[in-house]
N, CA, C and O atoms as CSV, one atom per row, in Angstrom:
chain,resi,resn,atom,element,x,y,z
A,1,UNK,N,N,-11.104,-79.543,-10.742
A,1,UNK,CA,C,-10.060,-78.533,-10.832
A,1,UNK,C,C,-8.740,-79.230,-11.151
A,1,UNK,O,O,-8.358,-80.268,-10.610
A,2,UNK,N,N,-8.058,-78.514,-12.131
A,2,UNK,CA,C,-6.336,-79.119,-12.714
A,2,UNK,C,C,-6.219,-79.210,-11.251
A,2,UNK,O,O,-7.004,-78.810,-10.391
A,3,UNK,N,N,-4.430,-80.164,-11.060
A,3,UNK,CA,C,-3.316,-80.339,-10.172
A,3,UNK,C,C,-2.530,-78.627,-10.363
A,3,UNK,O,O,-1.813,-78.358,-9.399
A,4,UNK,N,N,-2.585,-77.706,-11.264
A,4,UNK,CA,C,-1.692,-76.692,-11.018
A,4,UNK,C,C,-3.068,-75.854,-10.268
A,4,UNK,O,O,-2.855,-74.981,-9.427
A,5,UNK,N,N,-3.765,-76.043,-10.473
A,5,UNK,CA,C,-4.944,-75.018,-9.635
A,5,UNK,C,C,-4.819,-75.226,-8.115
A,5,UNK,O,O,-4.831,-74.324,-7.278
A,6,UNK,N,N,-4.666,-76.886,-7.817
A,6,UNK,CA,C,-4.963,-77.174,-6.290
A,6,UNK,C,C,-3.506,-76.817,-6.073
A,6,UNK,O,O,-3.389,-77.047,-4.869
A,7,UNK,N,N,-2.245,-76.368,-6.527
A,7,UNK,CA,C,-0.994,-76.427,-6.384
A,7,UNK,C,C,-1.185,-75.001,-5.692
A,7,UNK,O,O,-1.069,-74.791,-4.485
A,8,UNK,N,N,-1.503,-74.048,-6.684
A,8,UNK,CA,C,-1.624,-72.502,-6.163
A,8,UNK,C,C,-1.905,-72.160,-5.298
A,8,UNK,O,O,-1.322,-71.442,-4.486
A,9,UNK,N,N,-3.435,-72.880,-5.299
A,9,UNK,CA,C,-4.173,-72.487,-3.831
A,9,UNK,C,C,-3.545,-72.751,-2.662
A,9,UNK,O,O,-3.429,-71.926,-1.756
A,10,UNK,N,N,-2.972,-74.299,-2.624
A,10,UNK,CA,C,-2.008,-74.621,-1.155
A,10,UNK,C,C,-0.838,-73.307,-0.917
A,10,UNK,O,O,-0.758,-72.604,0.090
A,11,UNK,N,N,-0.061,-73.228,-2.043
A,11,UNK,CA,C,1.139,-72.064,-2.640
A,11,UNK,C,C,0.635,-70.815,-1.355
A,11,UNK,O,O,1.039,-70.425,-0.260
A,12,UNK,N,N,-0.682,-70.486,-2.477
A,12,UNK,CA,C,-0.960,-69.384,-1.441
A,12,UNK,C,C,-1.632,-69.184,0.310
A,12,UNK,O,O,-2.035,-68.299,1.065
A,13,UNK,N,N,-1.468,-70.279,0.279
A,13,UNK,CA,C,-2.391,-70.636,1.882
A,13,UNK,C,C,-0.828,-71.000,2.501
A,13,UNK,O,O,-0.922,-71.782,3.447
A,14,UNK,N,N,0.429,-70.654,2.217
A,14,UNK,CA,C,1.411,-70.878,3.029
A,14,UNK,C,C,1.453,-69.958,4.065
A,14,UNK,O,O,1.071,-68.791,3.973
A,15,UNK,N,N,2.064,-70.650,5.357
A,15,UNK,CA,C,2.140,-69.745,6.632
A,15,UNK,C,C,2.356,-68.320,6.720
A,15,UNK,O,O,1.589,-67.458,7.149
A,16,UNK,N,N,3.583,-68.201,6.220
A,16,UNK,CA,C,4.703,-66.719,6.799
A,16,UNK,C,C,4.171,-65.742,6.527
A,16,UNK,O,O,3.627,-65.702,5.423
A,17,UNK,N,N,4.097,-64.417,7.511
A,17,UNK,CA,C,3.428,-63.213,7.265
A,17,UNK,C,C,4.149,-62.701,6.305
A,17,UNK,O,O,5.189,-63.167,5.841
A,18,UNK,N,N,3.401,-61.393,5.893
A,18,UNK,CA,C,3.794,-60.677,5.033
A,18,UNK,C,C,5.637,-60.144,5.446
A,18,UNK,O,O,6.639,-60.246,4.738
A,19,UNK,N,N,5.516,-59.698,6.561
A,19,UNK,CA,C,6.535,-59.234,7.301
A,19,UNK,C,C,7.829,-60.085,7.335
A,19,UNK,O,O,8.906,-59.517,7.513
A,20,UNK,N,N,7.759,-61.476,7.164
A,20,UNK,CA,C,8.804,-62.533,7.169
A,20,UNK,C,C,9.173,-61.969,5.723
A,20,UNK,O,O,10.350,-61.813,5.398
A,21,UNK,N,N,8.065,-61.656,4.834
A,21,UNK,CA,C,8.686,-61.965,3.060
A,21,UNK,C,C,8.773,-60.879,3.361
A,21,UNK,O,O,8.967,-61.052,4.564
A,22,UNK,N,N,8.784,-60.063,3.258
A,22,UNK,CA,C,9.678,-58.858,3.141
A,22,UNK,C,C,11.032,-58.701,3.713
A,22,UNK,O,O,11.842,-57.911,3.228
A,23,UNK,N,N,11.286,-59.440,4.733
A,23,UNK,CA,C,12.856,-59.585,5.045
A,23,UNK,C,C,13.061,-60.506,4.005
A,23,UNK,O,O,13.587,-60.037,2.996
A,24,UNK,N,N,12.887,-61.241,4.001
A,24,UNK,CA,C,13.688,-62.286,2.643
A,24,UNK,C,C,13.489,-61.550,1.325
A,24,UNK,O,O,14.306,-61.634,0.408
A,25,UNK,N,N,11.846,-60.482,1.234
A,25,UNK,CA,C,12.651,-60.154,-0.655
A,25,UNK,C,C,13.928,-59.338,-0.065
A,25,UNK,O,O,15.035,-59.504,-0.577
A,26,UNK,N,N,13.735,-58.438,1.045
A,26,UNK,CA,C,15.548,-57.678,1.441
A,26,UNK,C,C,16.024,-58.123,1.471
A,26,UNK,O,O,16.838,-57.654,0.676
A,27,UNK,N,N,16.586,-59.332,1.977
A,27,UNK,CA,C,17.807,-60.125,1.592
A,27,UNK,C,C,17.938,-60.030,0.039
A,27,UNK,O,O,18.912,-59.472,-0.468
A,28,UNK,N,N,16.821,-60.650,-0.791
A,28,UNK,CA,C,17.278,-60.875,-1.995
A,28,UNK,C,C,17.851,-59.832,-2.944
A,28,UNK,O,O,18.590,-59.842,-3.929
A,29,UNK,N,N,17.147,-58.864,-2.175
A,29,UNK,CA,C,17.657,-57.231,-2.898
A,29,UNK,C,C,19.544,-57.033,-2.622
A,29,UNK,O,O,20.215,-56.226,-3.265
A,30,UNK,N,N,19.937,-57.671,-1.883
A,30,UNK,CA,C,20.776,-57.737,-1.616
A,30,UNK,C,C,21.990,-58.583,-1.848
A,30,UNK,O,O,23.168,-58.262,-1.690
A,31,UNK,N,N,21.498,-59.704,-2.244
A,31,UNK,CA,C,21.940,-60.916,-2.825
A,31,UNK,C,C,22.628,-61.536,-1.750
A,31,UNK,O,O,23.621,-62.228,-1.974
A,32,UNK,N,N,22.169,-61.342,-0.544
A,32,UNK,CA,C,22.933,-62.341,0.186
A,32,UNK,C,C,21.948,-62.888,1.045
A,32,UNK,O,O,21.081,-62.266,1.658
A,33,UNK,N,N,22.241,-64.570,1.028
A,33,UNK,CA,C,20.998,-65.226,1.302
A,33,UNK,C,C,21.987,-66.879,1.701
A,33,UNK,O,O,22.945,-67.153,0.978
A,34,UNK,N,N,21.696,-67.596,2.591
A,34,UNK,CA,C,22.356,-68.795,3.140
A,34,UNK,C,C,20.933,-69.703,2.022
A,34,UNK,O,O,19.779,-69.427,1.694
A,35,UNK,N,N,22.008,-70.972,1.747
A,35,UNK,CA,C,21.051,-71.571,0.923
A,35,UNK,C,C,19.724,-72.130,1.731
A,35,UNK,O,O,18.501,-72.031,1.632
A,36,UNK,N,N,20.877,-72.904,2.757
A,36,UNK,CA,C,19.476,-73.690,3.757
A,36,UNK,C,C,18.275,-72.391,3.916
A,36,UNK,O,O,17.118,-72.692,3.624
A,37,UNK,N,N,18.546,-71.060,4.344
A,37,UNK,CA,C,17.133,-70.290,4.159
A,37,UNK,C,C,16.472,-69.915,3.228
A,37,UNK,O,O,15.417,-69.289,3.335
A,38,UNK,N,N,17.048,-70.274,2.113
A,38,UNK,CA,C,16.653,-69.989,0.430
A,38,UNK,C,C,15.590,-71.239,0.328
A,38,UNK,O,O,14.478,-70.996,-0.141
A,39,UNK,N,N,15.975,-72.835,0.844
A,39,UNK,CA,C,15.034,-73.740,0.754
A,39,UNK,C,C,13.953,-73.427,1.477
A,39,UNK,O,O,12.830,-73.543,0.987
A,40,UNK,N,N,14.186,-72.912,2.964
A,40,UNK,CA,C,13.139,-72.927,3.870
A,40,UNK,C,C,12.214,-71.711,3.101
A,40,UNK,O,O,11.071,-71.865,2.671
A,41,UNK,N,N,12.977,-70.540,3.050
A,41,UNK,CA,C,11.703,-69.704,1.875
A,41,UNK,C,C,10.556,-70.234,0.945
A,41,UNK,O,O,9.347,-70.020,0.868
A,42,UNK,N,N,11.597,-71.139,0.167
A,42,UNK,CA,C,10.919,-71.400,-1.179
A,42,UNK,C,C,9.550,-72.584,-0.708
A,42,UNK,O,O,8.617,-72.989,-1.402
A,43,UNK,N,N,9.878,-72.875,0.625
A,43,UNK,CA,C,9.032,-74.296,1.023
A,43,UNK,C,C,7.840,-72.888,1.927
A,43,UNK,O,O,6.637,-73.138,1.853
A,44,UNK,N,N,8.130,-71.941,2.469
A,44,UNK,CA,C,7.130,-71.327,3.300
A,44,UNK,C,C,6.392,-70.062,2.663
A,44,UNK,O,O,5.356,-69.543,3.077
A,45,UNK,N,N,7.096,-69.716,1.654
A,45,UNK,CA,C,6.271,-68.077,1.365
A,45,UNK,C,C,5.382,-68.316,0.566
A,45,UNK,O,O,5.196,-69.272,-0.188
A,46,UNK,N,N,4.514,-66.880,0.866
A,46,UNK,CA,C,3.369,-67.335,-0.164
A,46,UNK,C,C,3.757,-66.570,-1.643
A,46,UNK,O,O,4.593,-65.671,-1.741
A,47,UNK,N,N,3.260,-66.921,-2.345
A,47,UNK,CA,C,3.865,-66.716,-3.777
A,47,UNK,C,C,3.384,-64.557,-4.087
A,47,UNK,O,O,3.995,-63.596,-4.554
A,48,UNK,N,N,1.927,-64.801,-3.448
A,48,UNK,CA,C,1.408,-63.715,-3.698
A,48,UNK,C,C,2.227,-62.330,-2.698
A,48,UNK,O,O,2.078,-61.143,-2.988
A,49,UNK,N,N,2.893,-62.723,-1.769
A,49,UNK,CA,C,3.086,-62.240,-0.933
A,49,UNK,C,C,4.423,-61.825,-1.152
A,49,UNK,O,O,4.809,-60.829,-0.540
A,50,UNK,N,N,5.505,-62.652,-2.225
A,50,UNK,CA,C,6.198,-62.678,-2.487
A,50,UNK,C,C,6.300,-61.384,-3.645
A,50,UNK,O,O,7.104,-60.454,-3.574
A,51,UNK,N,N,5.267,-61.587,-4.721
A,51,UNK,CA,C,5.477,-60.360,-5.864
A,51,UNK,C,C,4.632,-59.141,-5.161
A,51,UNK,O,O,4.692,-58.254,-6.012
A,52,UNK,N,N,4.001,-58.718,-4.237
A,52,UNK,CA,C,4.010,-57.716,-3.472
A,52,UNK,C,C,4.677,-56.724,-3.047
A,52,UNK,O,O,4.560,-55.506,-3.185
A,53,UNK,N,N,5.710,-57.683,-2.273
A,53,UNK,CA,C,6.716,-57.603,-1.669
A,53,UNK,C,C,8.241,-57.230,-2.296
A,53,UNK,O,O,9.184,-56.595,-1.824
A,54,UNK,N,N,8.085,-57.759,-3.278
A,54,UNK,CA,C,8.858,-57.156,-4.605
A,54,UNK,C,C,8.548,-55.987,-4.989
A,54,UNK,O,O,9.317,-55.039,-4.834
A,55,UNK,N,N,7.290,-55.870,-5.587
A,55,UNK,CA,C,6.971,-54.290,-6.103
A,55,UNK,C,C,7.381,-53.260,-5.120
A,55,UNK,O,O,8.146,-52.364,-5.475
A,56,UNK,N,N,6.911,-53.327,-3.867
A,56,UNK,CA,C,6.929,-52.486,-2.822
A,56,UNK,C,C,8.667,-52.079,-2.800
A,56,UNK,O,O,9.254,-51.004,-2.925
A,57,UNK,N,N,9.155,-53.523,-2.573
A,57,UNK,CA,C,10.969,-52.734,-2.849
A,57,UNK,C,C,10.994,-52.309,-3.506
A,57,UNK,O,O,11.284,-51.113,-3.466
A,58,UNK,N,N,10.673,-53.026,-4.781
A,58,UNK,CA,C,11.471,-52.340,-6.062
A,58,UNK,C,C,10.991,-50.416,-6.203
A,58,UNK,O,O,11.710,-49.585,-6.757
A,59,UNK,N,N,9.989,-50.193,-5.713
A,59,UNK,CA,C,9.166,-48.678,-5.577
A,59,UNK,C,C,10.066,-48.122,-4.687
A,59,UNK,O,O,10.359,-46.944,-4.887
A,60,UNK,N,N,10.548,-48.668,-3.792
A,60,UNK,CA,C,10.776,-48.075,-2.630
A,60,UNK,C,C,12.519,-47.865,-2.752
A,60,UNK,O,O,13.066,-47.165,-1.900
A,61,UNK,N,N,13.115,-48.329,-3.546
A,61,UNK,CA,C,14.571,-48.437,-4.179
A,61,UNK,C,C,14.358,-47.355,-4.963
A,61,UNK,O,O,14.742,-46.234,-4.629
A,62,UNK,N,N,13.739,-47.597,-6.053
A,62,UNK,CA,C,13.669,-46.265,-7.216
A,62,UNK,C,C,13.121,-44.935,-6.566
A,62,UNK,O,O,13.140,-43.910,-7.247
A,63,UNK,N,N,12.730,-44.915,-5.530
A,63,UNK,CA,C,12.137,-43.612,-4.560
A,63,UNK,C,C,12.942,-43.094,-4.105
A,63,UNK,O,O,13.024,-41.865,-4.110
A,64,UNK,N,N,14.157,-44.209,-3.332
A,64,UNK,CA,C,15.270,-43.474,-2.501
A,64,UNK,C,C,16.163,-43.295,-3.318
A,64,UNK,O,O,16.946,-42.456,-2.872
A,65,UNK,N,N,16.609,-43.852,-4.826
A,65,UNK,CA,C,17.353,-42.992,-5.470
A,65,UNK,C,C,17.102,-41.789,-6.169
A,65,UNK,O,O,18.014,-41.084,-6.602
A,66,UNK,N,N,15.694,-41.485,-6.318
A,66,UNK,CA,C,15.204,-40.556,-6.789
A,66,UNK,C,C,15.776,-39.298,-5.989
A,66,UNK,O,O,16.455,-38.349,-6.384
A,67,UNK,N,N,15.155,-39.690,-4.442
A,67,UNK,CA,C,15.622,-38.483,-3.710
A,67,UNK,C,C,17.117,-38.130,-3.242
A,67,UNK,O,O,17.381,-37.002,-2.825
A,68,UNK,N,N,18.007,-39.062,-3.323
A,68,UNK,CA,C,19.149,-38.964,-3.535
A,68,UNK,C,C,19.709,-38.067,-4.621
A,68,UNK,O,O,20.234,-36.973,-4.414
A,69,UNK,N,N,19.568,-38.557,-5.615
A,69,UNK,CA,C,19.912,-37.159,-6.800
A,69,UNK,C,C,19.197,-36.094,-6.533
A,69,UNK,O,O,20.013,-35.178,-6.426
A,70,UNK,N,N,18.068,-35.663,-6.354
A,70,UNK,CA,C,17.784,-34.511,-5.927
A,70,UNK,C,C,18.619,-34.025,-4.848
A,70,UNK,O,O,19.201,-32.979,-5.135
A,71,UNK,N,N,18.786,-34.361,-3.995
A,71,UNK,CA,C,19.798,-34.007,-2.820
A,71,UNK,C,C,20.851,-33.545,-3.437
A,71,UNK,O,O,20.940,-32.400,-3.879
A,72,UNK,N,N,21.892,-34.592,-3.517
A,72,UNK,CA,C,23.158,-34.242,-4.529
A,72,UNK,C,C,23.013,-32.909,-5.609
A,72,UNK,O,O,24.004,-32.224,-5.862
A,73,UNK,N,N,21.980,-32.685,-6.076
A,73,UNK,CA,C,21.562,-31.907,-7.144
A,73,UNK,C,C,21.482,-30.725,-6.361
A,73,UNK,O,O,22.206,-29.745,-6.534
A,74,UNK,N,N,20.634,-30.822,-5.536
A,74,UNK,CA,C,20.038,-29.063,-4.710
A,74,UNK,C,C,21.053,-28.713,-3.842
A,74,UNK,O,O,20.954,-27.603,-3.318
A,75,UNK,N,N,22.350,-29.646,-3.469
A,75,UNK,CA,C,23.241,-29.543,-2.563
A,75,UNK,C,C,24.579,-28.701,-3.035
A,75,UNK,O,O,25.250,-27.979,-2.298
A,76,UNK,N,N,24.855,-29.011,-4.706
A,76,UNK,CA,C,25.405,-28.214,-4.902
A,76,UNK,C,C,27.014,-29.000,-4.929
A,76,UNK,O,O,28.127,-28.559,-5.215
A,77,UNK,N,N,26.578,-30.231,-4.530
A,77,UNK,CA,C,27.953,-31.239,-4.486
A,77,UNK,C,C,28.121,-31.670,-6.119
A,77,UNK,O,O,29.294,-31.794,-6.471
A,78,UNK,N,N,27.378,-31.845,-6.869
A,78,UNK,CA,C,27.259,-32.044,-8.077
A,78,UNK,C,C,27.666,-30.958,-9.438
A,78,UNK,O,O,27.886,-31.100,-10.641
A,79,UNK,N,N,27.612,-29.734,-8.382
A,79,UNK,CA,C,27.661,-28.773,-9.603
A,79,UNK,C,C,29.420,-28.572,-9.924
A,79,UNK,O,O,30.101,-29.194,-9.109
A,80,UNK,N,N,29.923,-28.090,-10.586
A,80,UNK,CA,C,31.251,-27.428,-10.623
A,80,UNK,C,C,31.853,-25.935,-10.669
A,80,UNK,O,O,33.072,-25.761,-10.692
């Protein structure tokens, strides 16, 4: 097996639950992030766990603005 194959596999056999990366992709959604925990991330998450964890925000962002304009919309704050 290549060196990027045995790379992945370790990658993905990193510790941190799912639940840790999901506070850190929120931080990142946020853009505020201390570097020293930006290293410790990049040294502990698992990669897979990481673009998961992404989608799920990123769904979950475009959901709550969704229902936001509807609100605004059916509320009547929007109209003139």
């Amino acid at each position: 097996m290549s060196q990027a194959g045995e790379d992945l596999k370790q990658a993905a056999a990193r510790p941190l639950s799912f639940v840790q990366t999901m506070k850190a992709v929120a931080w990142s959604f946020f853009g505020v992030r201390r570097g020293a925990d930006y290293e410790k991330d990049v040294a502990q998450l698992n990669p897979v766990h990481v673009i998961i964890a992404g989608l799920i925000g990123a769904v979950l962002f475009v959901l709550v603005l969704v229902l936001l304009v509807q609100w605004v919309i059916g509320s009547g704050v929007a109209g003139a």
